[in-house]
C-alpha positions as CSV (number, residue, x, y, z in Angstrom):
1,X,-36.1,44.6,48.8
2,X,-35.8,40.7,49.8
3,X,-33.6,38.5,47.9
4,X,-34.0,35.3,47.2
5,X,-31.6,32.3,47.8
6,X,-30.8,32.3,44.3
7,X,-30.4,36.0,44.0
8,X,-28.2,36.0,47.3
9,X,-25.8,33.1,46.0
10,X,-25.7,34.7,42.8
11,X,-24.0,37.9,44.6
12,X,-22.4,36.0,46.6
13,X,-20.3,34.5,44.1
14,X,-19.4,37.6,42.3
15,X,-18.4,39.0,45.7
16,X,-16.3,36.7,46.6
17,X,-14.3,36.7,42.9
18,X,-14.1,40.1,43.0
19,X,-12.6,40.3,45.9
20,X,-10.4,37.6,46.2
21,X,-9.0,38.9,42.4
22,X,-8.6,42.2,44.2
23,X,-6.0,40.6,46.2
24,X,-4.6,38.8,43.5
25,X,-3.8,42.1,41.8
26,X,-2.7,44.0,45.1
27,X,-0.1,40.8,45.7
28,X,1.2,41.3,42.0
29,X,2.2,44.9,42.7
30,X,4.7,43.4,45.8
31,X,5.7,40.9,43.4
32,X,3.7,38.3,45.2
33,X,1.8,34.8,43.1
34,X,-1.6,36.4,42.7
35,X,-2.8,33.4,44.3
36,X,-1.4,34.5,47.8
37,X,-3.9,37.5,47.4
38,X,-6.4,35.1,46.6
39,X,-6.0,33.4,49.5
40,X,-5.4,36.2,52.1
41,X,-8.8,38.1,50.8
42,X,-10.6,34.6,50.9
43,X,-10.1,34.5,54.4
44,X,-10.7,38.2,55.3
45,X,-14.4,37.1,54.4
46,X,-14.8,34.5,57.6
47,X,-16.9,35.7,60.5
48,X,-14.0,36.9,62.7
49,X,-13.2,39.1,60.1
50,X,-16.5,40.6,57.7
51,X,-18.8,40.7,61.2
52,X,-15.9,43.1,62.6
53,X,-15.9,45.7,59.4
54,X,-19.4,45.1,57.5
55,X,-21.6,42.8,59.6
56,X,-24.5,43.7,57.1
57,X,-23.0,42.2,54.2
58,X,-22.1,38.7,56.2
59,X,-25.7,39.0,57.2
60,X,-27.4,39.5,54.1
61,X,-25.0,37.6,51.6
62,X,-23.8,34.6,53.6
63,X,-26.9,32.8,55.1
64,X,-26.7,29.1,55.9
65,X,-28.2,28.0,52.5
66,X,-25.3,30.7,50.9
67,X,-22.6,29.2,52.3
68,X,-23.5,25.5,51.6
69,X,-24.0,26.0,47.8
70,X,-20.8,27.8,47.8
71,X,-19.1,25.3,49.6
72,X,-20.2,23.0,46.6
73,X,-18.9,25.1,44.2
74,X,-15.6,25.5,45.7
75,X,-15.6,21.8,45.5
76,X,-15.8,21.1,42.2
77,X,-13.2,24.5,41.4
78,X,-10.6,22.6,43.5
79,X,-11.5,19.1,41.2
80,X,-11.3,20.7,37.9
81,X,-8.1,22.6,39.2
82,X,-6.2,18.9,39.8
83,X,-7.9,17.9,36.7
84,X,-5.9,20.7,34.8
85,X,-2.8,19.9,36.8
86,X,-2.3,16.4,36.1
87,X,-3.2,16.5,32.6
88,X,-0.8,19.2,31.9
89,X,1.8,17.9,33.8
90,X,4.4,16.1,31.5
91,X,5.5,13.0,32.8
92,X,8.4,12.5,30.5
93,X,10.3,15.6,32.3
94,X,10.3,13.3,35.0
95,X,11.6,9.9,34.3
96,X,15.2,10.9,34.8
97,X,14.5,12.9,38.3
98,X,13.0,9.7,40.3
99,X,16.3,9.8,42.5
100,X,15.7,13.4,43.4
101,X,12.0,13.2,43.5
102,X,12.2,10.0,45.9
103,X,14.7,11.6,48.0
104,X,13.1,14.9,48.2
105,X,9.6,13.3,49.3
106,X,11.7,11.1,52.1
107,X,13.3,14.4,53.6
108,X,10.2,16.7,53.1
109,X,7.9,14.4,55.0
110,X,9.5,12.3,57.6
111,X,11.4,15.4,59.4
112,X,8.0,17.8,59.5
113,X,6.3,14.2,60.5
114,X,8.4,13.9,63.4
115,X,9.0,17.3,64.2
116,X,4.9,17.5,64.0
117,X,4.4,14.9,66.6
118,X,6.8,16.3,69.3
119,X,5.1,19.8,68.5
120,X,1.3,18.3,68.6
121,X,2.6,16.0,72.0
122,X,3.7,19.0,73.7
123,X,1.4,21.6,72.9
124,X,-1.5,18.6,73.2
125,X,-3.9,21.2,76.3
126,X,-4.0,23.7,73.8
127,X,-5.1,22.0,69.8
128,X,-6.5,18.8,71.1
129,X,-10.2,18.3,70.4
130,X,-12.4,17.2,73.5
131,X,-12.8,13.5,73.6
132,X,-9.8,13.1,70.5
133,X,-7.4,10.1,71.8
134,X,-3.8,11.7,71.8
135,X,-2.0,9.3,69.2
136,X,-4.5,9.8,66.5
137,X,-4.3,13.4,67.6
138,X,-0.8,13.8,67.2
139,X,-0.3,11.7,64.0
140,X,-2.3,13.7,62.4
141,X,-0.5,17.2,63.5
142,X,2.5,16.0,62.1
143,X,0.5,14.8,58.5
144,X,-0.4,18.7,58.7
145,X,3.3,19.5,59.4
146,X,4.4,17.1,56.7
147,X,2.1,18.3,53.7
148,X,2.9,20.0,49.9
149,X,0.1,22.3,48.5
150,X,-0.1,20.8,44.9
151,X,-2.2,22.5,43.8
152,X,-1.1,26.1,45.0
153,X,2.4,25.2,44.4
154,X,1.6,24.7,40.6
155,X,0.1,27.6,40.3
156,X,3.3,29.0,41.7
157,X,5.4,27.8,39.3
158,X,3.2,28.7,36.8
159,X,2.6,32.5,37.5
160,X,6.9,32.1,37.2
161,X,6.7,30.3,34.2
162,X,8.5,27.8,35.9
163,X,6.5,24.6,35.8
164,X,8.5,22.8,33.4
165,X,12.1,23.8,35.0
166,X,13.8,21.2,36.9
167,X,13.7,22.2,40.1
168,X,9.6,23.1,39.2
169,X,9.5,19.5,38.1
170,X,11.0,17.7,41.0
171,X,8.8,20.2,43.3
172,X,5.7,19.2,41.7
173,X,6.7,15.3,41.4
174,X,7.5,15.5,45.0
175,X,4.4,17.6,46.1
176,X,1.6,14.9,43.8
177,X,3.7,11.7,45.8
178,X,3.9,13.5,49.5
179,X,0.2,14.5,48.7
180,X,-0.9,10.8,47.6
181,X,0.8,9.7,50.3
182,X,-0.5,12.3,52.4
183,X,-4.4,11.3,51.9
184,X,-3.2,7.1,52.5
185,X,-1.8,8.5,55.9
186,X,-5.3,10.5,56.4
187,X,-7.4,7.5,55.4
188,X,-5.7,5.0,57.8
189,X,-5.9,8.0,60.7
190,X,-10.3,8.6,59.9
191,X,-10.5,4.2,59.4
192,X,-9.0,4.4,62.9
193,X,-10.5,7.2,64.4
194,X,-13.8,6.1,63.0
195,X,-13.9,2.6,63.7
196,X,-12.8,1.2,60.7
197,X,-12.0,-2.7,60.6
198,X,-8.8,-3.7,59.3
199,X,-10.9,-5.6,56.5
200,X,-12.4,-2.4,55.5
201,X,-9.4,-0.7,55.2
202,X,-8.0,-3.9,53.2
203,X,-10.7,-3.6,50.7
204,X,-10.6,-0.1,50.2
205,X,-6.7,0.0,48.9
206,X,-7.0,-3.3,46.8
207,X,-10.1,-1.4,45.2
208,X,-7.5,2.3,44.8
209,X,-5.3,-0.7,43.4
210,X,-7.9,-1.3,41.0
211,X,-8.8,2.4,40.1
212,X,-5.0,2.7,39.0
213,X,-4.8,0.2,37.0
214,X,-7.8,0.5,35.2
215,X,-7.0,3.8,34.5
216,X,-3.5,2.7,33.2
217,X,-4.3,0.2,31.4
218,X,-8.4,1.5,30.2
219,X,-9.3,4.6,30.8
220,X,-5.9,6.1,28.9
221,X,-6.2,4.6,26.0
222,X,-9.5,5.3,25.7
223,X,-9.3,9.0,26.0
224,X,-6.7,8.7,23.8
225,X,-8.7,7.2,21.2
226,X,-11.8,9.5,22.0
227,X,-9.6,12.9,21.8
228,X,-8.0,11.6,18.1
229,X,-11.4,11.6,16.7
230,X,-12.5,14.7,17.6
231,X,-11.3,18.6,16.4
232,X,-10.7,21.6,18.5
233,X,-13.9,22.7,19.1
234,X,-15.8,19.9,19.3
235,X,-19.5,20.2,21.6
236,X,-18.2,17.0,23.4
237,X,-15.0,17.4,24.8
238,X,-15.1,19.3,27.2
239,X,-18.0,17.7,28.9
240,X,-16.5,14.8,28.2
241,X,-13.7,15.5,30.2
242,X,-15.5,16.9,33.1
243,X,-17.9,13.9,33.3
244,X,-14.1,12.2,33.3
245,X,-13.0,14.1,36.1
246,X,-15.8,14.3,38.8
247,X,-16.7,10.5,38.3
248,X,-13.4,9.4,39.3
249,X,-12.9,12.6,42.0
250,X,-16.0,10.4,43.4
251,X,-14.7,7.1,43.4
252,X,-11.7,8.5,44.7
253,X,-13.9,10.1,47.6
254,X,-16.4,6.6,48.1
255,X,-12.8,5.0,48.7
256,X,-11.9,7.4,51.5
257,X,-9.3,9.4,49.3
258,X,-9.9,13.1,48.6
259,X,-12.2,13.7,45.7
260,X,-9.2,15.7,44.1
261,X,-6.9,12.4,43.8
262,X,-9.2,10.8,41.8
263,X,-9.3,14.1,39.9
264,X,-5.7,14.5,39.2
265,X,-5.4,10.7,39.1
266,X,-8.2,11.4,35.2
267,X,-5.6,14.3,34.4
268,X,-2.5,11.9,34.8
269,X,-4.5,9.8,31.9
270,X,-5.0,12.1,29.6
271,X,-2.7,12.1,26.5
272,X,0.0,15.0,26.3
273,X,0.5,15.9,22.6
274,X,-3.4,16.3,22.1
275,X,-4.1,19.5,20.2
276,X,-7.7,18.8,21.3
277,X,-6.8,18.3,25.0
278,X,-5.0,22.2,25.2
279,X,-7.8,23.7,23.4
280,X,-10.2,21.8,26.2
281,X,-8.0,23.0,29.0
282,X,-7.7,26.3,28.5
283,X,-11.9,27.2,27.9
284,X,-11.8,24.9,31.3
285,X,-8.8,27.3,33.2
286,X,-10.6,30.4,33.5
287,X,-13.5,29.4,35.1
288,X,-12.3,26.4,37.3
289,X,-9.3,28.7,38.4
290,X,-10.9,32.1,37.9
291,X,-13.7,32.0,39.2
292,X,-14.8,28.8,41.3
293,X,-11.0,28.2,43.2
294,X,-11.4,31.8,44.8
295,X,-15.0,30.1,46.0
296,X,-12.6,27.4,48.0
297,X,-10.5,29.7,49.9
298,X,-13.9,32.1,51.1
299,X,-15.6,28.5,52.1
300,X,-12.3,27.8,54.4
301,X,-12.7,31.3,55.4
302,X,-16.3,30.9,57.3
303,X,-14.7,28.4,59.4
304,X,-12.0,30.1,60.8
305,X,-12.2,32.1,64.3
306,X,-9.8,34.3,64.6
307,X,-10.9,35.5,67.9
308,X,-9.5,32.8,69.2
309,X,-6.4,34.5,69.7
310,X,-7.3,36.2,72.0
311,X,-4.2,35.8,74.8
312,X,-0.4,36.4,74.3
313,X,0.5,32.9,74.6
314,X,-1.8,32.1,71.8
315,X,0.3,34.6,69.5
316,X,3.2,32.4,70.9
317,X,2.0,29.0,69.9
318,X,1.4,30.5,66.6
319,X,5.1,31.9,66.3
320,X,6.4,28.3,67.2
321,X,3.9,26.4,65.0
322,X,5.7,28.7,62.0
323,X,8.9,27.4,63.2
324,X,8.4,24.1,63.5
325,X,6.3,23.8,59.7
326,X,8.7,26.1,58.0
327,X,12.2,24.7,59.8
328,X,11.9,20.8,59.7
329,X,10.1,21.4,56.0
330,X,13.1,23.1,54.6
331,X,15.5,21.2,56.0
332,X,14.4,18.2,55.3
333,X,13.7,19.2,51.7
334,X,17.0,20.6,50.8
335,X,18.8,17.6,53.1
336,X,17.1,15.2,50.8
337,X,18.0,17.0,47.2
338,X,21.4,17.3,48.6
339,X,21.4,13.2,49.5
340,X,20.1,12.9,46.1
341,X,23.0,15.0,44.2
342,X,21.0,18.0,43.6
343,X,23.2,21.1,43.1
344,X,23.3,22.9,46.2
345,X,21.6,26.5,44.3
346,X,18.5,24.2,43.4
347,X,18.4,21.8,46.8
348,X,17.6,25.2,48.7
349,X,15.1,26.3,45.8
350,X,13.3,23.0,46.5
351,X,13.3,23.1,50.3
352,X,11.5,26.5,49.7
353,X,8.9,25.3,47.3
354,X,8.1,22.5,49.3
355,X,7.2,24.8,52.4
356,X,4.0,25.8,50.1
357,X,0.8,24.3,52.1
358,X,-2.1,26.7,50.6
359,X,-5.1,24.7,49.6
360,X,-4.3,21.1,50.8
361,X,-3.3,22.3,54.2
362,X,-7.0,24.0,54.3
363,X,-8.0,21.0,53.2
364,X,-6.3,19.0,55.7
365,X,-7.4,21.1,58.6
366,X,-10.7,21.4,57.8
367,X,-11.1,17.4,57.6
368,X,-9.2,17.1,61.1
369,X,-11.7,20.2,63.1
370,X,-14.4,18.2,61.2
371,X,-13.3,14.5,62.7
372,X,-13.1,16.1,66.0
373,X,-9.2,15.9,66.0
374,X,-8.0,19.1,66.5
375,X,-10.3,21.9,68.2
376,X,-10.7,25.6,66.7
377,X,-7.5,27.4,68.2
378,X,-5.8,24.5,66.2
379,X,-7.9,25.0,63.1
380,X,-7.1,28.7,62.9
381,X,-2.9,27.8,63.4
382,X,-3.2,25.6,60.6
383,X,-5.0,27.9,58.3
384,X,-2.2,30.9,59.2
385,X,0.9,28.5,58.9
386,X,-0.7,27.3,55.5
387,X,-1.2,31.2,54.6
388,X,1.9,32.5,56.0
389,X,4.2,29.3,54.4
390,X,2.6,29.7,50.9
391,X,3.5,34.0,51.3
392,X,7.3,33.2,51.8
393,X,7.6,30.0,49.2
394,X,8.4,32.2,46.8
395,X,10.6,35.3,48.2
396,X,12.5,32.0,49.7
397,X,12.8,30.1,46.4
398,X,14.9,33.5,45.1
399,X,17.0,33.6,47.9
400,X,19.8,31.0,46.8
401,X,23.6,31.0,45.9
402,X,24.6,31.5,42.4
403,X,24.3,28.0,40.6
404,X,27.9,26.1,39.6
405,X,29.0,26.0,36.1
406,X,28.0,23.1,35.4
407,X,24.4,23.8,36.5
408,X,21.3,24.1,33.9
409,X,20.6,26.8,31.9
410,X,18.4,28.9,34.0
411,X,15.7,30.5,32.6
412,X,14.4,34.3,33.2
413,X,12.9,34.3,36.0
414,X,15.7,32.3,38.2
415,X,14.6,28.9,37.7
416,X,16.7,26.0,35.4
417,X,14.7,25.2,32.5
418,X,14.2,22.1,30.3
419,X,13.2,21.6,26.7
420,X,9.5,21.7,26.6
C-alpha cells in the first residue's frame, strides 16, 4: 500500500506523541518531569538511533517532505508554549525579587560565559566548524554554556506545582532575562558572522526598542480592552490570541531574535486577572504542549549523529563538557543568590534550576551547526549536556539543607511558596 505525503505526516505526528508521551509516563514512575521523557524519546527517533532498531519505520515515515512539515509544526508548538508562559507568568510576584533576580542572571551567565570560552578555546580541533573564525567560534560556545531553558524550566516548576514559589519565581525571572539576553548575544554573534554592518545591527535594536514599547504602551491595553468585552467561550479569542502570538514571534524573528521572544514578549502583554484569558489558555495548553512541543524535540532529533562518538576521547570531551556546563552554572547561580541575600537552602535550589538547558539549548545548537559555527561532534555534545542538565535539575533542586527559621513557608513539594 503507498502512502501519501499527507497520510505519512499524518502518522508521523501521532508517532512521534505517542512516543514521546510514552517517555513522559516512564519518567513519572522514577519521579522524573515528564518532560525529561519527552525529550529523551524525542531524540531516540534521530537517524543514529531509529536506522539502528527499525530502519523501516525511518524509511517509510520520515521522508524529506515528513520531516520539514514537522519541523514547522514543532515551530509553532514551541511559540504557542512561550505564548502560555509569559501570559501566565505573574509579574507582580516579582517586583520585590529584582535584587535576586539581577544577581542571579550576573552569576548564571558570566561564570558558564567564561568558563565556555576557555572550554571552546581548548577543545577548538575537535567542535570547530571548517572555515568558522575561532572568536565567533568560541563566543558562541560559551552563549551555549551560559544559557536557561525557559521554557523547559517552566514546565518544571509546573509539573512541581512550584511556579509561583519564590525560588520558582526568581528561576523563571532569571531564565526569560539570561534568555533575552541570550538571543541579543546570538544576534550580534550571526550580524558578525554573517556580514552584518554596524548600521544594520543599529537599526535592528532601535526597531526591538520599538516592538517593546509599543507593546507596553499599545498592544496591552488593547488586549485588555478586547478580552473585557468578550465571555469565556467566545469564537474569537482564542484565534485572536494566536494571530497575537505568531505575528509578533515573526517580527521578533525579521528582527534577528527568535521567533519565541516575540512570542513570550505577546504573553508578557496579556492581562493577568482575565477570566477570559485562563479559559483561552487552557483549550490552547493541550495541544501546543501536548501534542505539537513533543514535534520540537523529534525535529532536533533527526539532526543529531550519535555515531559520532565513535572514539574514547570523544566519550571524554563529553564527560568534561558536563563539567564545565553543570559546574560554572551552579556556581555561579548559587554565588549570585548568595551575593544577593538569598537564604543559603534556596541559593543552592536556584543554582540547580538554572542548570536546566532543554529546549533553548537545542535551539541554540541547532542555530550554531546551522551558521557553520560548530561542526556535528559539537552539535551532538550540546544536545546531551542540554538532555543530561535538564535530567538532574530537578533531583538537584531537592538536594538542599533544611531552610532557617526565618525562611518562607515551604510548600509540599519542597519549594517556598507565595500567595497566589
Amino acid at each position: 500500500m503507498h502512502l501519501e505525503p499527507l497520510g505519512r505526516f499524518l502518522i508521523a505526528v501521532g508517532f512521534i506523541v505517542a512516543v514521546c508521551h510514552l517517555g513522559g509516563l516512564l519518567c513519572l514512575k522514577v519521579r522524573q518531569p515528564p518532560v525529561i521523557g519527552e525529550i529523551a524519546a524525542g531524540l531516540l527517533l534521530g537517524p543514529s538511533v531509529l536506522d539502528s532498531v527499525a530502519p523501516a519505520v525511518r524509511q517509510t515515515l520520515f521522508t524529506a517532505d515528513v520531516l520539514d512539515a514537522v519541523a514547522m509544526a514543532a515551530q509553532l508548538g514551541l511559540v504557542m508554549f512561550m505564548f502560555l508562559l509569559g501570559s501566565e507568568l505573574r509579574v507582580d510576584h516579582v517586583r520585590g525579587n529584582g535584587r535576586a533576580v539581577g544577581f542571579v542572571v550576573a552569576g548564571s551567565i558570566c561564570l558558564p560565559f567564561a568558563a565556555g570560552v576557555g572550554f571552546a578555546l581548548l577543545t577548538r580541533p575537535a567542535f570547530v566548524a571548517p572555515g568558522a573564525a575561532t572568536a565567533a567560534y568560541a563566543v558562541f560556545l560559551g552563549l551555549a554554556m551560559s544559557i536557561t531553558a525557559l521554557p523547559v524550566l517552566a514546565r518544571i516548576l509546573a509539573d512541581a506545582r512550584a511556579e509561583t514559589s519564590f525560588v520558582g519565581t526568581v528561576a523563571v525571572m532569571s531564565a526569560a532575562v539570561g534568555d533575552a539576553l541570550a538571543w541579543a548575544a546570538l544576534t550580534v554573534i550571526l550580524a558578525v558572522t554573517g556580514g552584518g554592518s554596524p548600521v544594520e545591527m543599529v537599526v535592528r535594536a532601535a526597531l526591538a526598542l520599538g516592538l517593546g514599547l509599543c507593546t507596553v504602551f499599545v498592544v496591552r491595553p488593547g488586549v485588555r480592552l478586547f478580552l473585557g468585552r468578550v465571555a469565556p467561550g467566545g469564537r474569537l479569542v482564542v484565534p485572536a490570541l494566536v494571530v497575537g502570538a505568531t505575528v509578533f514571534a515573526a517580527t521578533t524573528d525579521v528582527l534577528g531574535l527568535h521567533p519565541v521572544i516575540g512570542a513570550f514578549l505577546f504573553g508578557l502583554a496579556m492581562p493577568r486577572d482575565s477570566a477570559v484569558l485562563g479559559w483561552a489558555n487552557a483549550q490552547l495548553r493541550g495541544f501546543a504542549v501536548g501534542v505539537l512541543l513533543p514535534l520540537f524535540f523529534a525535529s532536533v532529533a533527526m539532526k543529531t549523529a550519535f555515531e559520532a562518538f565513535d572514539t574514547v576521547g570523544n566519550w571524554l570531551l563529553l564527560a568534561v563538557a558536563l563539567a564545565v556546563a553543570t559546574g560554572a552554572k551552579f556556581v555561579g547561580a548559587t554565588g549570585g543568590a548568595l551575593l544577593a541575600g538569598v537564604d543559603r537552602g534556596q541559593a543552592v535550589q536556584l543554582g540547580a534550576l538554572m542548570n536546566c538547558r532543554g529546549v533553548t539549548e537545542l535551539v541554540i545548537a541547532t542555530v550554531g551547526l546551522q551558521q557553520e559555527l560548530i561542526n556535528e561532534f559539537g552539535y551532538t555534545v550540546l544536545v546531551l549536556v542540554a538532555l543530561v542538565t535538564t535530567a538532574l535539575t530537578g533531583p538537584l533542586a531537592r538536594l538542599r539543607p533544611e531552610e532557617p527559621h526565618h525562611a518562607p513557608e515551604l510548600g509540599s513539594r519542597g519549594f517556598a511558596r507565595v500567595d497566589r
